[in-house]
Structures are given as C-alpha cells and as structure tokens.
C-alpha positions in Angstrom: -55.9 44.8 -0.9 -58.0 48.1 -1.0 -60.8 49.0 1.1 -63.7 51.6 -0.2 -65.0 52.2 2.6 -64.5 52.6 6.0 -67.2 52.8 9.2 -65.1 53.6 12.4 -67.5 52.0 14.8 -71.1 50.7 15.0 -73.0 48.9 17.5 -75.2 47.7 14.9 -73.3 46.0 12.1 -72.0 43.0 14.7 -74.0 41.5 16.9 -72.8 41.6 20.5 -69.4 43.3 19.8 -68.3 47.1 19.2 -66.9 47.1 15.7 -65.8 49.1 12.7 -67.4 47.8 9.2 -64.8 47.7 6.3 -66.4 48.0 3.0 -64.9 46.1 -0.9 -65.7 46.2 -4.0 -67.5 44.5 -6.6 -70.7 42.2 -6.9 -72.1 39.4 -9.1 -75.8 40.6 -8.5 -77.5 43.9 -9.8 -80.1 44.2 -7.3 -82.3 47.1 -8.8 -82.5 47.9 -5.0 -79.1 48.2 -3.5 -77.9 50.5 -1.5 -74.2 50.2 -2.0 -74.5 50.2 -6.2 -70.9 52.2 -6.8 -69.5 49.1 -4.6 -71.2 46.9 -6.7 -70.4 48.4 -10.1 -67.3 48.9 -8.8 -67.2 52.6 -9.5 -66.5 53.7 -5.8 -63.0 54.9 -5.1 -60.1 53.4 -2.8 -60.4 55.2 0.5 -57.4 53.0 1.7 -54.8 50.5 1.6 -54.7 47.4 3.9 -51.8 48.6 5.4 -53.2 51.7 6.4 -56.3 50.1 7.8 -54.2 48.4 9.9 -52.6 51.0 11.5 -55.8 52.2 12.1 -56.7 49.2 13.7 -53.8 49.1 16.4 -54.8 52.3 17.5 -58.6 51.0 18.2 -57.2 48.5 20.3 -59.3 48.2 23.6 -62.1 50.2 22.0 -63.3 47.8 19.3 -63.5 43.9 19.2 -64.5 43.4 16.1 -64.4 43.6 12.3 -67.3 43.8 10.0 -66.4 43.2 6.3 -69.1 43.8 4.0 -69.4 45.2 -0.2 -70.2 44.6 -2.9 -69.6 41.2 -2.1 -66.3 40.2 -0.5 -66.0 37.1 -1.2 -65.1 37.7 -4.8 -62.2 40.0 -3.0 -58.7 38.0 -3.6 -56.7 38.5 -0.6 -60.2 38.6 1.4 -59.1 35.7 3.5 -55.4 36.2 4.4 -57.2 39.4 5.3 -59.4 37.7 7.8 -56.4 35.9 9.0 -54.6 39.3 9.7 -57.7 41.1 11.6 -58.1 37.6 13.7 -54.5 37.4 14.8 -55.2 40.8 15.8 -57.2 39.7 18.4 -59.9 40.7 17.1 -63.6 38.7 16.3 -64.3 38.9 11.9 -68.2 39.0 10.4 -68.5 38.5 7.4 -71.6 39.6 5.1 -72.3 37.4 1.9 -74.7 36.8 -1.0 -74.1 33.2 -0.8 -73.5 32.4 -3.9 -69.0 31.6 -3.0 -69.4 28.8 -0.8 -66.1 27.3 -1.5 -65.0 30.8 0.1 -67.2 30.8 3.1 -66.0 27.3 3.5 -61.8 27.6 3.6 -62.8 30.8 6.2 -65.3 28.5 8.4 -62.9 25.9 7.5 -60.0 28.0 9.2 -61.9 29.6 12.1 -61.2 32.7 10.6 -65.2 34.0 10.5 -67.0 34.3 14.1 -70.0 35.5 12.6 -71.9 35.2 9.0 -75.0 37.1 7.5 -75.9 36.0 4.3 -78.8 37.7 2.2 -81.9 35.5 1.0 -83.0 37.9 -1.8 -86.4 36.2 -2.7 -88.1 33.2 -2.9 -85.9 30.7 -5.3 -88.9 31.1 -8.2 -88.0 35.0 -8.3 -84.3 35.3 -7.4 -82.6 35.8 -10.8 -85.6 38.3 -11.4 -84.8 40.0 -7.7 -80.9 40.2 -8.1 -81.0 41.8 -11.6 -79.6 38.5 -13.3 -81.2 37.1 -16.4 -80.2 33.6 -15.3 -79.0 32.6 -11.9 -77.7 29.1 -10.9 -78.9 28.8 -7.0 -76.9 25.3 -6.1 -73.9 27.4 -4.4 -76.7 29.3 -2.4 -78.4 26.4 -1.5 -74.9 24.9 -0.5 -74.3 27.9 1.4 -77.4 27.5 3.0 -76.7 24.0 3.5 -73.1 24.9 5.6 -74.0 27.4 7.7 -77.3 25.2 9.4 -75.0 22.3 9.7 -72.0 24.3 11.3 -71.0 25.5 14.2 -70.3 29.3 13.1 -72.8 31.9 14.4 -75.2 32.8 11.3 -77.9 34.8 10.2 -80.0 35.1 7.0 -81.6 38.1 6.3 -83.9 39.6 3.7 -84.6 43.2 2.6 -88.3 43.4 1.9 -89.2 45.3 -1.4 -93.0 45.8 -1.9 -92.7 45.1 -6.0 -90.4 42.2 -5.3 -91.9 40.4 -2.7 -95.2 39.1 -1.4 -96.6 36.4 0.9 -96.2 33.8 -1.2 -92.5 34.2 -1.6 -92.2 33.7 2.1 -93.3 30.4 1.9 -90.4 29.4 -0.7 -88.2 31.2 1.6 -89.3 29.6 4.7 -88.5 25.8 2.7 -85.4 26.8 1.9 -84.1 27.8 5.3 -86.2 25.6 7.1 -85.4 25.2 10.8 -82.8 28.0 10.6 -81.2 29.6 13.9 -81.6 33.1 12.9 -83.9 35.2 10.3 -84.2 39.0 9.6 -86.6 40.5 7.7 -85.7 44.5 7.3 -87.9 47.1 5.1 -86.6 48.4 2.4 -85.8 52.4 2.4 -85.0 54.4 -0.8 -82.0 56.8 -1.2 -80.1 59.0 -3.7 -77.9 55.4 -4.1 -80.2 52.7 -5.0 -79.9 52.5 -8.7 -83.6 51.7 -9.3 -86.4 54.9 -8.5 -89.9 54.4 -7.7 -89.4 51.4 -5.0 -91.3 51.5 -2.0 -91.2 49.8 1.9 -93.8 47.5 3.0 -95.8 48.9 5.5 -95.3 47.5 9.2 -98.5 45.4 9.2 -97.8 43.5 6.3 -94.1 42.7 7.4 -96.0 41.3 10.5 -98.1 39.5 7.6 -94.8 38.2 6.2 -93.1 37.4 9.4 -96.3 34.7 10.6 -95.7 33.2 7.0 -91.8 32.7 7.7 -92.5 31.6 11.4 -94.4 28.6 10.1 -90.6 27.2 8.6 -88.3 29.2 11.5 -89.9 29.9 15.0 -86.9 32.3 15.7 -87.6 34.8 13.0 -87.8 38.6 13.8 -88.2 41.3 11.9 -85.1 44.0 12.2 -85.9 47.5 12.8 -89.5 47.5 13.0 -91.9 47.3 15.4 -94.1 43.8 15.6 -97.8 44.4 15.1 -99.8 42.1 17.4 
C-alpha cells in the first residue's frame, strides 16, 4: 500500500493523542470545495511505501501515540485495514477519517477493534447532498447506516461539517440536526479557500452566522461546537 502523504506530527488531527496523519488516495465524491482534490482525483504522487512508513514509525516510538489516516477517502484503500491492524499492533491508537458512505468497512475495523477514533463528514443536509459532493445522484442508505453504527457503538466518534456559504444555510441545519439526532459529538468548521480547492469564488461564513447555525444544530445535539472559531454570544 502507498501513502501520498505524510504529516509527521500534529496535535490537532487526533484528539487527545500526539499523532502523525497518513494521507491515501482516491474519492467517490467531487466536492467542488475540497481541499485535498489531487487525493481525490487521484493525481497526487506516492510519497512512500508502507514499508517505509513503517520504519518511520519505529523510530517515533515514545514521541507519537497515534495514527491519523485520512484521503481522499480511505476506505476505498484495499489493504486499508490489514494496515490498521499493523499500526495497532504497533502499539499505537488508529483514527480514521471517512465520508460515510463504506460502512461495511467501518464495520469489519469497529468490528475488529482496530479504529479508536472515527470522524465522519456530514456534507449537507440529505435534500442537498448529491448537489454538495459534486454527484449527480447519490444513494445516502450507507451514510445513514454509518450514521446509524457509530451512535449505537462503543468507538469514540465525531461528525463534522465544513460550512460553505453557497452550499449551506439555516435550514440545512435542521436536516442535519434529524439525521444525527442526539449525537455525542458535532463540528462545524468554516470553510477557507486555497490554491487546491478545485472550485474558485467560494466563500466562509462569517462567525456570527456560524453561531446562527450552531443554535439551529443545538436544538437536535446539545454537545455541538463549532471548531476553530470563536462562539458569538
């Protein structure tokens, strides 16, 4: 298996553990938004093989805890989870970022206790999604299943959506709120352009009305914060 990117450590990426985020290829969405397009068009180069990642990894022994694997979409990656299996009997603790749209995947690896830690991406409310994710159609069952494991298992989660000001309004927050209703953990993040997203002229809501958004969502899940920005009273 080849990685395409490599992030050496972040205190960010995992929650509560000092990590290094492995990035794969490939994608089933188009998100006119994303900020990791070459992974998902898979047009980004190799940077290495798994065996030399885990060299790498022996040497970070005592300095990291855990592995962040992220795309693209990895779940579409064969050999993702005898990869997961490898980094665990390392000693170290695996999160694992998804679309949620493989839950047979996310099941063998919750299945297997070889995930400590999930984020999966809400994109939009269910009425907008195919329109969000660049898909002409989009069949949501396996994201509702998805959905559907993670809040009745015993795995760490979080859902998470990035906030695009032509994609999303109030509204959408209500769908959203139904869907993950009762949820342990929510993020709602602000978009923010770069040279990578494959889609120009997109724009960040401002702070206020991601406070405006937030009070919507809080209606369905109490917990939810927003992620790197500061809550308007």
């Amino acid at each position: 298996m080849n990685l395409y990117g490599l992030q050496k450590m972040t205190l960010l990426d995992f929650p509560e553990h000092v990590a290094c985020t492995v990035f794969l290829s490939g994608c089933d969405l188009r998100c006119p938004y994303c900020h990791n397009f070459e992974l998902a068009c898979g047009k980004a180069e190799a940077v290495m093989d798994e065996e030399e990642f885990f060299a790498f990894l022996k040497k970070r022994k005592g300095l990291l805890d855990g592995v962040a694997i992220t795309g693209g979409e990895p779940c579409l990656t064969k050999g993702l989870l005898p990869f997961m299996e490898r980094v665990k009997a390392g000693g170290f603790a695996v999160k694992l970022d998804s679309n949620g749209l493989h839950p047979q995947v996310l099941k063998e690896a919750v299945k297997n206790h070889l995930v400590d830690y999930i984020a999966m991406d809400i994109k939009n409310a269910p009425s907008k999604y195919a329109m969000t994710t660049g898909k002409d159609l989009l069949d949501l069952r396996p994201l509702k299943e998805s959905v559907d494991l993670l809040m009745e298992g015993s795995t760490p989660y979080e859902f998470r959506t990035t906030v695009v000001r032509e994609f999303h309004e109030a509204e959408d927050f209500h769908e959203i709120g139904a869907l993950i209703k009762g949820a342990k953990a929510y993020f709602l993040q602000q978009f923010t352009d770069r040279d990578s997203v494959p889609f120009a002229g997109l724009s960040s809501p401002t702070a206020e009305e991601m406070g405006e958004y937030l009070a919507v969502v809080r209606e369905y899940v109490p917990s939810a914060k927003l992620r790197g920005v500061e809550e308007t009273a």
